[in-house]
Backbone as XML, in Angstrom:
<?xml version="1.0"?>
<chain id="A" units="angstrom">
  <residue number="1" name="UNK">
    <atom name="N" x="17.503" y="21.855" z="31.872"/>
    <atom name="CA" x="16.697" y="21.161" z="30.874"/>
    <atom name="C" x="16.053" y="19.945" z="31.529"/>
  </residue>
  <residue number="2" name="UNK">
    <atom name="N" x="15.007" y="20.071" z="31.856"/>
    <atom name="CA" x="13.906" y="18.587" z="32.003"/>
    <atom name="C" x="13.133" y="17.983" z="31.075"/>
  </residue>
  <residue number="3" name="UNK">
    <atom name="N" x="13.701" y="16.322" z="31.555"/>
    <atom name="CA" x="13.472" y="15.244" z="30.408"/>
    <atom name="C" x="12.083" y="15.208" z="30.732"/>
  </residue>
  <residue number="4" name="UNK">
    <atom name="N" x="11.189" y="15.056" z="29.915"/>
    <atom name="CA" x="9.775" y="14.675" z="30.379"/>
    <atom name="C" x="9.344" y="14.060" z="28.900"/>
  </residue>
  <residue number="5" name="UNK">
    <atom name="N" x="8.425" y="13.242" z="29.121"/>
    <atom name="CA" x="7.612" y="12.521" z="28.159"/>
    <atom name="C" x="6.959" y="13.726" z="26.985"/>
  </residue>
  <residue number="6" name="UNK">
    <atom name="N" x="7.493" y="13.666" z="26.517"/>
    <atom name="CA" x="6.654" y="14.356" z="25.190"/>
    <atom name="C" x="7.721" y="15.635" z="24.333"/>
  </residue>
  <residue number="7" name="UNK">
    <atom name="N" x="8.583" y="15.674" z="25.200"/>
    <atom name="CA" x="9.406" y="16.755" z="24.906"/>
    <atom name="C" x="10.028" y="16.208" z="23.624"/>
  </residue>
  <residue number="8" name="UNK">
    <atom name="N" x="11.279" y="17.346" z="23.262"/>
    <atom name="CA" x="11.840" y="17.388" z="21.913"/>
    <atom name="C" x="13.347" y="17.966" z="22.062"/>
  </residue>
  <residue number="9" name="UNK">
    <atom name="N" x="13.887" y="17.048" z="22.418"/>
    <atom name="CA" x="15.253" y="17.342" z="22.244"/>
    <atom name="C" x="16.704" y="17.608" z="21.432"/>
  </residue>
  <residue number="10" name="UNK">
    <atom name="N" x="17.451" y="18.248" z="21.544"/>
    <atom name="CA" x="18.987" y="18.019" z="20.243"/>
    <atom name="C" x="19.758" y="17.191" z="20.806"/>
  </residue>
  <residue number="11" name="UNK">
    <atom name="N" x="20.082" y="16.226" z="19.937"/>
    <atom name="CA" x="21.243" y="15.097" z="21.236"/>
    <atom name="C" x="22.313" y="14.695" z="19.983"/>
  </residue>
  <residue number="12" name="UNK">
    <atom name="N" x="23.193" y="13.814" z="20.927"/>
    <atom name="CA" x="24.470" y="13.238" z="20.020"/>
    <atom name="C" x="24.354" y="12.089" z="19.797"/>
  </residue>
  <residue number="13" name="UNK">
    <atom name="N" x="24.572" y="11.036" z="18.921"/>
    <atom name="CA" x="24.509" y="9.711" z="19.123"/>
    <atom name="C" x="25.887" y="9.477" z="19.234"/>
  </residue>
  <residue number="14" name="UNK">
    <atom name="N" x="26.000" y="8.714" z="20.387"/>
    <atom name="CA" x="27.620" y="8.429" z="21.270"/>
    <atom name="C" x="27.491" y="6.797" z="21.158"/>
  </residue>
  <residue number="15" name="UNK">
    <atom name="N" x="26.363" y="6.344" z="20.389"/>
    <atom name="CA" x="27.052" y="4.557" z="19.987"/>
    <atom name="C" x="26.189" y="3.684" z="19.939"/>
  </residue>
  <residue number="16" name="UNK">
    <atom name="N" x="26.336" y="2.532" z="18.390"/>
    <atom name="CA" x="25.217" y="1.604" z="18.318"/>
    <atom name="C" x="25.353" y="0.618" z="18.305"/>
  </residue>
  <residue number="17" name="UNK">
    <atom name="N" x="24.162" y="0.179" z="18.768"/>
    <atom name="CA" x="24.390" y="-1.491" z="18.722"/>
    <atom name="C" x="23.584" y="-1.677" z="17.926"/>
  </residue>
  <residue number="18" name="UNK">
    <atom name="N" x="22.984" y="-3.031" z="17.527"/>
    <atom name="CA" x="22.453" y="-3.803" z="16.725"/>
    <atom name="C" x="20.894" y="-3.400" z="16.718"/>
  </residue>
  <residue number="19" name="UNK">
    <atom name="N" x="20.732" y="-2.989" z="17.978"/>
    <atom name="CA" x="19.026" y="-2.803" z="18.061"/>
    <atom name="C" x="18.602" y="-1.399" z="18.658"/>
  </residue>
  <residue number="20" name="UNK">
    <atom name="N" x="19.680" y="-0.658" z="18.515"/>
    <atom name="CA" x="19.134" y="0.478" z="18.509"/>
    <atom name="C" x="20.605" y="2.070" z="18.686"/>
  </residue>
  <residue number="21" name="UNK">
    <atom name="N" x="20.139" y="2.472" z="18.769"/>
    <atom name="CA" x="21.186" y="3.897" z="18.812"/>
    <atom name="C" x="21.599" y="4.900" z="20.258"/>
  </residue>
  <residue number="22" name="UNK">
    <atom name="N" x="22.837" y="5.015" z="20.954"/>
    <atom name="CA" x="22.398" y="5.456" z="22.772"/>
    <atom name="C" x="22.484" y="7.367" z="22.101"/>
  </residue>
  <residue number="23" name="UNK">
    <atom name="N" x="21.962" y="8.261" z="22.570"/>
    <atom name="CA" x="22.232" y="9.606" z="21.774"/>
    <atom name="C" x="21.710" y="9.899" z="23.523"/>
  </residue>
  <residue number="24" name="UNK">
    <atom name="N" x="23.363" y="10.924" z="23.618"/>
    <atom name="CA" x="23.276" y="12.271" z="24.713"/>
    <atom name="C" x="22.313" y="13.216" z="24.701"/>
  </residue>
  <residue number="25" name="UNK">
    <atom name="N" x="21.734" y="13.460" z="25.188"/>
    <atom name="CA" x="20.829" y="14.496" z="25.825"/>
    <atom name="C" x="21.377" y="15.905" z="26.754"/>
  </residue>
  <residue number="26" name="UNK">
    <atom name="N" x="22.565" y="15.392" z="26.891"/>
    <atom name="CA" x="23.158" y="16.596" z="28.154"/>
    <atom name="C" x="22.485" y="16.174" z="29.212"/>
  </residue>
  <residue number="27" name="UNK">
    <atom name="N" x="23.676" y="17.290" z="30.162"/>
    <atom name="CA" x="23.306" y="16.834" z="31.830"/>
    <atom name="C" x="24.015" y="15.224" z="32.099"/>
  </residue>
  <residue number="28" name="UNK">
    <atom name="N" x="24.764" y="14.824" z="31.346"/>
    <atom name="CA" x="24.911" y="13.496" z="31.675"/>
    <atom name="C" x="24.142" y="12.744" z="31.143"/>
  </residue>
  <residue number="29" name="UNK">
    <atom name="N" x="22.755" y="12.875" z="30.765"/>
    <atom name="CA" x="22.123" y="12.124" z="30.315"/>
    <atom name="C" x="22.162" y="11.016" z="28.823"/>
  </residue>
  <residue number="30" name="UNK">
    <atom name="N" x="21.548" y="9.764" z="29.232"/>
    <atom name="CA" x="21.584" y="9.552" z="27.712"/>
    <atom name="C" x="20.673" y="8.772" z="27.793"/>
  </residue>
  <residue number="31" name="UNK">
    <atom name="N" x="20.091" y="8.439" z="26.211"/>
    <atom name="CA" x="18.440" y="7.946" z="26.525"/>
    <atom name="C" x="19.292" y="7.131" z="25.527"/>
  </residue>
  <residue number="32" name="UNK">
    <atom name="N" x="17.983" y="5.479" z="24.721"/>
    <atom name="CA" x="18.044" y="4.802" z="23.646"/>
    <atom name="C" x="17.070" y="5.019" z="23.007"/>
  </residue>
  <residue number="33" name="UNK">
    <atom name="N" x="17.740" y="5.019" z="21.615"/>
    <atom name="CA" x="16.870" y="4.876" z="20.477"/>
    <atom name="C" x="16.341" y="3.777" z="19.884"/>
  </residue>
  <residue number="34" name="UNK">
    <atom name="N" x="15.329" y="3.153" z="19.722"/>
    <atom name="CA" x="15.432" y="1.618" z="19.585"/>
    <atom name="C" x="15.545" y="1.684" z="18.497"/>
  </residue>
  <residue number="35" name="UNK">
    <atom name="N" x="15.890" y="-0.214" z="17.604"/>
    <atom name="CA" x="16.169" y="0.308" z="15.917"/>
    <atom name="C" x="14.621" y="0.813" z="15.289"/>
  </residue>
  <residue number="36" name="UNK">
    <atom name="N" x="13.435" y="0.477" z="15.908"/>
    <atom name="CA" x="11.826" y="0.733" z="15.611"/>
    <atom name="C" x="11.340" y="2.220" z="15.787"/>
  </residue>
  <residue number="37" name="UNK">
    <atom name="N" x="12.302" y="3.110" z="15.706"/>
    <atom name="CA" x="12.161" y="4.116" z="16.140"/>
    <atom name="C" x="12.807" y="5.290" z="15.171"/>
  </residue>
  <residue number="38" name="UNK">
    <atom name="N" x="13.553" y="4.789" z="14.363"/>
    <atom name="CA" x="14.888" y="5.424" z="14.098"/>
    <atom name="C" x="14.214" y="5.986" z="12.787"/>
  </residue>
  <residue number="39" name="UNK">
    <atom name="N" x="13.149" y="5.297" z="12.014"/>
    <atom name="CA" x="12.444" y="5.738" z="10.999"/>
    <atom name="C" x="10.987" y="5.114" z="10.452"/>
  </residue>
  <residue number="40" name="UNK">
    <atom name="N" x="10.709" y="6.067" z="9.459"/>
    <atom name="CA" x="9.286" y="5.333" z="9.274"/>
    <atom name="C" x="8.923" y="3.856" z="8.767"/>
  </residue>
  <residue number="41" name="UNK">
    <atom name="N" x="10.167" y="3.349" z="7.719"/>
    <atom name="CA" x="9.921" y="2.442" z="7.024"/>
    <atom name="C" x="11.167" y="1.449" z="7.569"/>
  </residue>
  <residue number="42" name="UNK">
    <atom name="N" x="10.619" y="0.074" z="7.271"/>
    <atom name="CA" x="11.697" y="-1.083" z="8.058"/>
    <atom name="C" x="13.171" y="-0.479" z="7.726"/>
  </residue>
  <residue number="43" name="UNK">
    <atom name="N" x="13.961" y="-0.886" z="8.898"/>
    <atom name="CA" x="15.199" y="-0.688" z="9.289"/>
    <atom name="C" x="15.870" y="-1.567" z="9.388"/>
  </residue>
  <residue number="44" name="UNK">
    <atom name="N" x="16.871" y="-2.805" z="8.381"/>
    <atom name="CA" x="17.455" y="-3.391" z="8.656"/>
    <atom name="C" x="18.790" y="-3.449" z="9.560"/>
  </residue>
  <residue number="45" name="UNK">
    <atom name="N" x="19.394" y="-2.266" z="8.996"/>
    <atom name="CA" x="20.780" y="-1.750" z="9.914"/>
    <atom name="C" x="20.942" y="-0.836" z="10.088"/>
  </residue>
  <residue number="46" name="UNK">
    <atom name="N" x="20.596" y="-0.654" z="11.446"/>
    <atom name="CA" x="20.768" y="0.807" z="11.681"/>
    <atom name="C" x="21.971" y="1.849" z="11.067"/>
  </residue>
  <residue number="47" name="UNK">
    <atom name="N" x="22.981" y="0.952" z="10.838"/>
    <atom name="CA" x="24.330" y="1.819" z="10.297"/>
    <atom name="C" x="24.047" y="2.790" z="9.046"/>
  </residue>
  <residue number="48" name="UNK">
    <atom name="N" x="23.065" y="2.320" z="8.340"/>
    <atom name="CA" x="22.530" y="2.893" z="7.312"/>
    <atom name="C" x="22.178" y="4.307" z="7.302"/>
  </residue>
  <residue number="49" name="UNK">
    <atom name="N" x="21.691" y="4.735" z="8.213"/>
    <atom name="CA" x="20.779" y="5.756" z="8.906"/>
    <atom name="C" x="21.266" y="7.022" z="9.885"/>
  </residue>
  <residue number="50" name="UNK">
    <atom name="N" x="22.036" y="6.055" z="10.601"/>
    <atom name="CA" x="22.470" y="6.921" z="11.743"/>
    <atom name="C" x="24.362" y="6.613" z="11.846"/>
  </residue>
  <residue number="51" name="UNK">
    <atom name="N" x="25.381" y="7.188" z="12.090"/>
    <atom name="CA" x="26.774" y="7.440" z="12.960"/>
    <atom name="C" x="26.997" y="7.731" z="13.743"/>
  </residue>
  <residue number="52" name="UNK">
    <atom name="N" x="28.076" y="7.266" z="14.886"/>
    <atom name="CA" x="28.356" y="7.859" z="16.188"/>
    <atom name="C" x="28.763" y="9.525" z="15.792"/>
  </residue>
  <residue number="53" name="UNK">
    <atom name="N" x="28.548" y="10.172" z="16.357"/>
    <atom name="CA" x="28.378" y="11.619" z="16.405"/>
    <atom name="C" x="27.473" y="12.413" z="15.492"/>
  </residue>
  <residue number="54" name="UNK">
    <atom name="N" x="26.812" y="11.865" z="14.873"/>
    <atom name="CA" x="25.384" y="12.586" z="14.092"/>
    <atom name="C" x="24.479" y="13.537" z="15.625"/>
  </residue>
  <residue number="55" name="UNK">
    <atom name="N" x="24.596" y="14.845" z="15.023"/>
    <atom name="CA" x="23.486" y="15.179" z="15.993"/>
    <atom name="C" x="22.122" y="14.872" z="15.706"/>
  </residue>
  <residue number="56" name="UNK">
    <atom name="N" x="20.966" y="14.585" z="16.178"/>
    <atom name="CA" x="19.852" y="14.222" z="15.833"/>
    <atom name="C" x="18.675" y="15.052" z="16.637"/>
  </residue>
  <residue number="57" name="UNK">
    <atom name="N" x="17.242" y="14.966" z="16.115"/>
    <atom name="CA" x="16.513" y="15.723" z="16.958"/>
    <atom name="C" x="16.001" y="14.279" z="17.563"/>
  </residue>
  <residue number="58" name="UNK">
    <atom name="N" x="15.888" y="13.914" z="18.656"/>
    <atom name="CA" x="14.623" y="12.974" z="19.210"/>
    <atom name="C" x="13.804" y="13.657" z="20.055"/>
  </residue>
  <residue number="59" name="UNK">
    <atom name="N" x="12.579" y="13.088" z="20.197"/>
    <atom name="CA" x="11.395" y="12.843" z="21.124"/>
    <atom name="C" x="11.536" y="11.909" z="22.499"/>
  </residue>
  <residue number="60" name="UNK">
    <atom name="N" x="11.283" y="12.069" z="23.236"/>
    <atom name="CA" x="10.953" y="12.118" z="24.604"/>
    <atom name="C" x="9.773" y="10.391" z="25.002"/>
  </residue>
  <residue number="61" name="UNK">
    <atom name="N" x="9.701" y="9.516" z="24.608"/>
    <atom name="CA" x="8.705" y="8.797" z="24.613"/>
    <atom name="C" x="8.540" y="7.810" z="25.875"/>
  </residue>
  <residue number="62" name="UNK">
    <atom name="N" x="9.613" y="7.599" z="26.837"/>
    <atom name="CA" x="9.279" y="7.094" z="28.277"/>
    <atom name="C" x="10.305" y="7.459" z="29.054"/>
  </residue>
  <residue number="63" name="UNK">
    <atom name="N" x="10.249" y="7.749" z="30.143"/>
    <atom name="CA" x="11.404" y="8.044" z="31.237"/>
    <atom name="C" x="10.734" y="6.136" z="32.580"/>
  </residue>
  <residue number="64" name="UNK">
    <atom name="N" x="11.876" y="5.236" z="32.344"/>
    <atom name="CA" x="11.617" y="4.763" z="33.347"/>
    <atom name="C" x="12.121" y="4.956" z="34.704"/>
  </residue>
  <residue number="65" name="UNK">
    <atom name="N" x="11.375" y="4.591" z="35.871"/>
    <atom name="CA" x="11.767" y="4.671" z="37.339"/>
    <atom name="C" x="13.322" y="4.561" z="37.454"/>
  </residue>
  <residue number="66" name="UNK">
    <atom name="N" x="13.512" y="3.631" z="36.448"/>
    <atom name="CA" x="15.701" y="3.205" z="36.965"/>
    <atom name="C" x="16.215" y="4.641" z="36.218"/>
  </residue>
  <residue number="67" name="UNK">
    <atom name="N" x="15.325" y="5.103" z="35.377"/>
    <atom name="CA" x="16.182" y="6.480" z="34.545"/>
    <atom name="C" x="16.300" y="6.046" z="33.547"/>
  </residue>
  <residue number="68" name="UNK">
    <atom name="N" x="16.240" y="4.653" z="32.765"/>
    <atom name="CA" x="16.371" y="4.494" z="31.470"/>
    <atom name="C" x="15.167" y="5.335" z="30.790"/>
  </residue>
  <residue number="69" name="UNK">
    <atom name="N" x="15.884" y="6.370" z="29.560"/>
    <atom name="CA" x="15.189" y="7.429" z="28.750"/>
    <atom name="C" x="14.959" y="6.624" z="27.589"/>
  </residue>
  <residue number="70" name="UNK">
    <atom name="N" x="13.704" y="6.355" z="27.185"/>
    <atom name="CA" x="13.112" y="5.558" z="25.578"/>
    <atom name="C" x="13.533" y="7.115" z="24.707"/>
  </residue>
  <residue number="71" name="UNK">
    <atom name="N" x="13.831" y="6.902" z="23.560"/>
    <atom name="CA" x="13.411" y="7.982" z="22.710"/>
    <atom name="C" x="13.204" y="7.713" z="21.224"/>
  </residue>
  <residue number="72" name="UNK">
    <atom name="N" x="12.645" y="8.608" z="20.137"/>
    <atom name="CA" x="12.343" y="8.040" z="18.972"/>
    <atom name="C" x="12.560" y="9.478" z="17.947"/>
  </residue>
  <residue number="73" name="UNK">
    <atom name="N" x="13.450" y="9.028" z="16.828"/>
    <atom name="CA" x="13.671" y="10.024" z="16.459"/>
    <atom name="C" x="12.571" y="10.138" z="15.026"/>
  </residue>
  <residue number="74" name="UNK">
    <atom name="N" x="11.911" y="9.068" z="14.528"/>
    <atom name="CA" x="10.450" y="9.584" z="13.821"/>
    <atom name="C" x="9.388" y="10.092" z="13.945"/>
  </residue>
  <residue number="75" name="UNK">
    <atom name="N" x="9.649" y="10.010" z="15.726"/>
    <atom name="CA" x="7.827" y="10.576" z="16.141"/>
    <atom name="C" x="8.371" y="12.545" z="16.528"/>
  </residue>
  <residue number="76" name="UNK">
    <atom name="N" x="9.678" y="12.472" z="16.481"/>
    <atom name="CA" x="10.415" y="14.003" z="16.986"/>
    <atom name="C" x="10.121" y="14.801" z="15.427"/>
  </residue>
  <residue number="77" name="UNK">
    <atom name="N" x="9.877" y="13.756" z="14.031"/>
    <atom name="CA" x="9.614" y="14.775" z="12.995"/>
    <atom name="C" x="8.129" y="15.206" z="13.127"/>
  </residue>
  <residue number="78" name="UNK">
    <atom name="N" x="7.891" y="16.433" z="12.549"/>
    <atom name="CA" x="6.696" y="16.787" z="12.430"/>
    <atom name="C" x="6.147" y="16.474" z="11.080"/>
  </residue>
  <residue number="79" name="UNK">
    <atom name="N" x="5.164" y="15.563" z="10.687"/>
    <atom name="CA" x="4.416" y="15.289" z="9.894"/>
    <atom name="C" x="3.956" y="16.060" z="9.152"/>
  </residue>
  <residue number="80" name="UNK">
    <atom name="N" x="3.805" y="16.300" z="7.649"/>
    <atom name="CA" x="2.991" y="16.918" z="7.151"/>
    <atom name="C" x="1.347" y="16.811" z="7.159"/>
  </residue>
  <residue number="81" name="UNK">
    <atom name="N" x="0.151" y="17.526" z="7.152"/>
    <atom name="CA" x="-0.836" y="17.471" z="7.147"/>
    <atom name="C" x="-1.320" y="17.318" z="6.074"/>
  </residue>
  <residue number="82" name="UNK">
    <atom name="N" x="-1.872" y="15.568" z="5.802"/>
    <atom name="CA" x="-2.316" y="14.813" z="4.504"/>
    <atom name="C" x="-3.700" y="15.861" z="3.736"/>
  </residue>
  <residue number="83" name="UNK">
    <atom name="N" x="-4.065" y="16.198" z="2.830"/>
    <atom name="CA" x="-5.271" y="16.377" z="2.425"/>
    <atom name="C" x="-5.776" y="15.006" z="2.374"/>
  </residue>
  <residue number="84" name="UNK">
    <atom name="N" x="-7.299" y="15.501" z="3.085"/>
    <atom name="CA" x="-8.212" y="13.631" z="2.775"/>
    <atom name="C" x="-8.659" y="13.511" z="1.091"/>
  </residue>
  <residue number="85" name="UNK">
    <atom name="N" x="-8.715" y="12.666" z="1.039"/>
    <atom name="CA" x="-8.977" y="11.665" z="-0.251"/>
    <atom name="C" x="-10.262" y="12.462" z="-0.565"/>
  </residue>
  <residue number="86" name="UNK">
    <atom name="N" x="-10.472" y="13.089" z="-1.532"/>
    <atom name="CA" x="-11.668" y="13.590" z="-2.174"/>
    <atom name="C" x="-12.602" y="12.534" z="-3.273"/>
  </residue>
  <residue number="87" name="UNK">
    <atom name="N" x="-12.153" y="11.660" z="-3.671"/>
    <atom name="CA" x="-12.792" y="10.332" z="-4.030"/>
    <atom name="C" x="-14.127" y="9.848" z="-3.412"/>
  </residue>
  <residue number="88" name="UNK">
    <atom name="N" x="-14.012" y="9.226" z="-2.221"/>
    <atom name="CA" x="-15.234" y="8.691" z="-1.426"/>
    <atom name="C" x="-16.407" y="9.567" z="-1.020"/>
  </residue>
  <residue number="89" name="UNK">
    <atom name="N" x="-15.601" y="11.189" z="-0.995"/>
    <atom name="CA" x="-16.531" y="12.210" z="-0.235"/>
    <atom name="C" x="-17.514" y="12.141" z="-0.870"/>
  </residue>
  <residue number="90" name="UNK">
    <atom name="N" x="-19.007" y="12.277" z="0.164"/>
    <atom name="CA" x="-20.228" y="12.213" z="-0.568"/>
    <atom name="C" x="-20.991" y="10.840" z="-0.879"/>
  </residue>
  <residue number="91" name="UNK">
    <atom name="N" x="-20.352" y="9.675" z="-0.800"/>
    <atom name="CA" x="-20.896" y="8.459" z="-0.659"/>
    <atom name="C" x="-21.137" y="7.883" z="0.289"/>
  </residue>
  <residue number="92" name="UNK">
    <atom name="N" x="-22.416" y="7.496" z="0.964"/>
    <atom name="CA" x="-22.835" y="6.903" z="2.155"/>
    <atom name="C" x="-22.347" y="5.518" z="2.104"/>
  </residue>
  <residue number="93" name="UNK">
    <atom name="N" x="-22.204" y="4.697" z="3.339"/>
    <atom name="CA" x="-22.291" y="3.868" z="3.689"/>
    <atom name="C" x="-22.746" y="2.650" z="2.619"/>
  </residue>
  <residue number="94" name="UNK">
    <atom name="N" x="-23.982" y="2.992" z="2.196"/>
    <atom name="CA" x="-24.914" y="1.998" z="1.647"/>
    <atom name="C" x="-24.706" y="2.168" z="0.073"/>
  </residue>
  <residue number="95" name="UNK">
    <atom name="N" x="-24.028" y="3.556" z="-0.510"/>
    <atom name="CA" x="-23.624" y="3.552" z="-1.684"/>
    <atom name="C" x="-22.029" y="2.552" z="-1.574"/>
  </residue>
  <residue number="96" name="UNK">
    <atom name="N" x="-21.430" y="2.500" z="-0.793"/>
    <atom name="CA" x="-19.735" y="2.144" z="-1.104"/>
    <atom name="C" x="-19.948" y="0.674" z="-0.782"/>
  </residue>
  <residue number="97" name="UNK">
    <atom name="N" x="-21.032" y="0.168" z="-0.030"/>
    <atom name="CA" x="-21.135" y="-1.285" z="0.418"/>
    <atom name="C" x="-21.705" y="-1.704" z="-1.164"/>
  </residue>
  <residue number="98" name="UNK">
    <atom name="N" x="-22.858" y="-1.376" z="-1.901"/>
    <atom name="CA" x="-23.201" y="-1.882" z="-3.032"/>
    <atom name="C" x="-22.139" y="-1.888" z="-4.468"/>
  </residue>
  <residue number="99" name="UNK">
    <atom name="N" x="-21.520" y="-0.947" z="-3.841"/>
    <atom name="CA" x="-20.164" y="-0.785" z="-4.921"/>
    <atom name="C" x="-19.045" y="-1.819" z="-4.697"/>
  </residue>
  <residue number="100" name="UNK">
    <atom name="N" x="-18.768" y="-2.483" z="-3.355"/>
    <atom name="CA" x="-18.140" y="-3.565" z="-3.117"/>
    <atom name="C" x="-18.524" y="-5.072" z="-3.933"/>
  </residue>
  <residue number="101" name="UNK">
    <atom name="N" x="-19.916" y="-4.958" z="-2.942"/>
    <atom name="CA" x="-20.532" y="-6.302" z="-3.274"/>
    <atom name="C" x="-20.844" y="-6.584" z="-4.851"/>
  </residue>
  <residue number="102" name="UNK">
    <atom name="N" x="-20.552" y="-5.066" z="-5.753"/>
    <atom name="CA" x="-20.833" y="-5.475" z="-7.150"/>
    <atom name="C" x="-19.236" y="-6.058" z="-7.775"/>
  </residue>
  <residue number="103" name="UNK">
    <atom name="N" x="-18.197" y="-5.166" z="-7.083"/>
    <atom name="CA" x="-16.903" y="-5.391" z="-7.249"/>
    <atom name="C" x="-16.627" y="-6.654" z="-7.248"/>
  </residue>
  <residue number="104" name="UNK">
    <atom name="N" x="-17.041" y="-7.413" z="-5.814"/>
    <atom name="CA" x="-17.041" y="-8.643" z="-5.352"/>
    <atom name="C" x="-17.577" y="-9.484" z="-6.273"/>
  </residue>
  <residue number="105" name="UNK">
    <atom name="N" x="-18.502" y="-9.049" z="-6.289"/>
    <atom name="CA" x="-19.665" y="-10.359" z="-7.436"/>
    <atom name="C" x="-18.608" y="-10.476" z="-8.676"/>
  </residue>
  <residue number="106" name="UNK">
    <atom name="N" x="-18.566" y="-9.424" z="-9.533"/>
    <atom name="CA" x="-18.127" y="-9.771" z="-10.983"/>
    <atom name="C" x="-16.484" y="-10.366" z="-10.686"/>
  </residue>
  <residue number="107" name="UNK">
    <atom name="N" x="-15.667" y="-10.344" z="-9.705"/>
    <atom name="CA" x="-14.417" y="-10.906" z="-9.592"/>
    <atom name="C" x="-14.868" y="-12.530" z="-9.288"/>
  </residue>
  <residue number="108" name="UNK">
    <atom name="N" x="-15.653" y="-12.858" z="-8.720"/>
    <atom name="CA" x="-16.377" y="-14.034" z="-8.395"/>
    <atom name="C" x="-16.572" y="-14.843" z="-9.372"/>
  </residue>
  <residue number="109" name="UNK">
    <atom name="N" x="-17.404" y="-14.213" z="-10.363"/>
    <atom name="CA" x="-17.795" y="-14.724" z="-11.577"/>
    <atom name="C" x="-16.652" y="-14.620" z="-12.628"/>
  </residue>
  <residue number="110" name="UNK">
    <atom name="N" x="-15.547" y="-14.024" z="-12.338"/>
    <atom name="CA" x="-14.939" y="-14.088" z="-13.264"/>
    <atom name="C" x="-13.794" y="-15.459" z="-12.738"/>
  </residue>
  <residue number="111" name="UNK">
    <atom name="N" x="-12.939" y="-15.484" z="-11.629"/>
    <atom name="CA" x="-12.679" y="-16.126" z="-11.392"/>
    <atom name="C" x="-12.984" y="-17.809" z="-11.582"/>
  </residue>
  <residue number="112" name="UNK">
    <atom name="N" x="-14.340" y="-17.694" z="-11.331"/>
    <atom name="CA" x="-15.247" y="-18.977" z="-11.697"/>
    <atom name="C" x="-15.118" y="-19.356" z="-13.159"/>
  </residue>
  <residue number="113" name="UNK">
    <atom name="N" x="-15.413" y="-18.523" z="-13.775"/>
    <atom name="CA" x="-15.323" y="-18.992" z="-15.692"/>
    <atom name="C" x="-13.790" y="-19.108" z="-15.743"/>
  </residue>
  <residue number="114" name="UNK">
    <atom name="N" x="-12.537" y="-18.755" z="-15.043"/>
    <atom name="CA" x="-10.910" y="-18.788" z="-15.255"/>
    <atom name="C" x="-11.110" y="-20.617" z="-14.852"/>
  </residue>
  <residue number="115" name="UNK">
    <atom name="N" x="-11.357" y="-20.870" z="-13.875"/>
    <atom name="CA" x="-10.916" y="-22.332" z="-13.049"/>
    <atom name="C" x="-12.432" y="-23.620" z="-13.581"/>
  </residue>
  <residue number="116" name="UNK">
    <atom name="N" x="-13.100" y="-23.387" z="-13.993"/>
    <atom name="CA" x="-14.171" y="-23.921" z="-15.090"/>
    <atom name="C" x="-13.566" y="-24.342" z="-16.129"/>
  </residue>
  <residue number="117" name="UNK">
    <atom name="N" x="-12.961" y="-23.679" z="-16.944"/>
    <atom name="CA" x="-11.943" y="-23.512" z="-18.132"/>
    <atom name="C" x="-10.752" y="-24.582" z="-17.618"/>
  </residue>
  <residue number="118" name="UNK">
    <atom name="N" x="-10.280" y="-24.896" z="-16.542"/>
    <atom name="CA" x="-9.145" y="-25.639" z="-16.301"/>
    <atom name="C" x="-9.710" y="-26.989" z="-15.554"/>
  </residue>
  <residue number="119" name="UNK">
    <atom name="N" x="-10.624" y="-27.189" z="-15.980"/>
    <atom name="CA" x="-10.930" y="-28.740" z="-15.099"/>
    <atom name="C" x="-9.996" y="-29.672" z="-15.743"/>
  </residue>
  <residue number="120" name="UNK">
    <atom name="N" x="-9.790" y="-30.516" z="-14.843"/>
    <atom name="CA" x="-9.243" y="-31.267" z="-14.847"/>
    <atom name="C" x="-8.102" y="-31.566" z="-14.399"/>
  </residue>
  <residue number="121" name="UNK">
    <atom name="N" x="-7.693" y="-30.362" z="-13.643"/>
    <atom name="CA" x="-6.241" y="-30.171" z="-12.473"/>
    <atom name="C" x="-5.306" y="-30.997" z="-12.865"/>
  </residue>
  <residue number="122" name="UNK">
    <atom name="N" x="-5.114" y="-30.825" z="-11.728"/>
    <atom name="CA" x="-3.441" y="-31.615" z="-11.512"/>
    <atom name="C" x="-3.286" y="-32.819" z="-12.283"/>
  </residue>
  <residue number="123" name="UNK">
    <atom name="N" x="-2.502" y="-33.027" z="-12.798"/>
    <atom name="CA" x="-1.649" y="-34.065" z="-13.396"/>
    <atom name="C" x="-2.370" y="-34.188" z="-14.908"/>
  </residue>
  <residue number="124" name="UNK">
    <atom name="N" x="-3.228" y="-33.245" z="-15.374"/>
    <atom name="CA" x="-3.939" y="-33.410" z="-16.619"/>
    <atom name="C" x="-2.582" y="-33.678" z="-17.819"/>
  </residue>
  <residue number="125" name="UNK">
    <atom name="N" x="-1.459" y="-33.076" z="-17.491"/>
    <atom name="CA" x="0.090" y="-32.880" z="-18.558"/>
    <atom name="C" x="0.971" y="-33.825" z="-18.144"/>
  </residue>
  <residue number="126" name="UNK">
    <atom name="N" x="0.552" y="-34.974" z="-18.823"/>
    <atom name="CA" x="1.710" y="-36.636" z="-18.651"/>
    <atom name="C" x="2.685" y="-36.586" z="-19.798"/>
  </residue>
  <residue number="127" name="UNK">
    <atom name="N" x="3.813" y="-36.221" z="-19.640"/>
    <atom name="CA" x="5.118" y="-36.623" z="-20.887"/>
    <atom name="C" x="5.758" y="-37.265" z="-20.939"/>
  </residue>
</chain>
């Protein structure tokens, strides 16, 4: 089995620390998981997520010169393929910019008549 950048491996996680997860690869090998890696959405503790002996699938994401193996076990899932947003389709450039700047304007003006209405700021309420 050769480690190479991009590959997709089955490994063990054999132990964590605070900032990330070490998971066997075989052959002796063992790469880290950093905690930025471990999933899509923030990760406070890794303990949450992962246990020593969970098998896991990771990805392959750097082999350095000393042999330290990077790996990431969110980029090892395969993504589903989003349908695009059918909303915008069909509006140029120059239609979605005038649709802003009208957006823009009337929040402008509205804002303006909210803080108009409150002159007289700070300290206007003495008790």
């Amino acid at each position: 089995m050769s480690i190479e950048v991009g590959s997709k491996l089955q490994g063990k996680v054999t132990g964590i620390t605070n900032f990330g997860a070490f998971v066997e690869l075989g052959e002796g090998k063992t790469g880290l998981v950093h905690i930025s890696e471990v999933a899509d959405n923030y990760v406070k503790d890794i303990n949450e997520h992962l246990t020593v002996g969970d098998e896991v699938l990771v990805k392959v994401i750097n082999v350095e010169k000393d042999g330290k193996i990077g790996l990431s076990i969110k980029k090892a899932k395969d993504k589903p393929v989003r349908p695009r947003n059918n909303r915008d389709r069909g509006e140029t450039f120059d239609q979605k910019m005038n649709k802003f700047l009208k957006d823009s304007e009337d929040r402008l003006a509205s804002l303006k008549k909210q803080t108009e209405t409150k002159r007289g700021g700070r300290g206007a309420k003495r008790g």
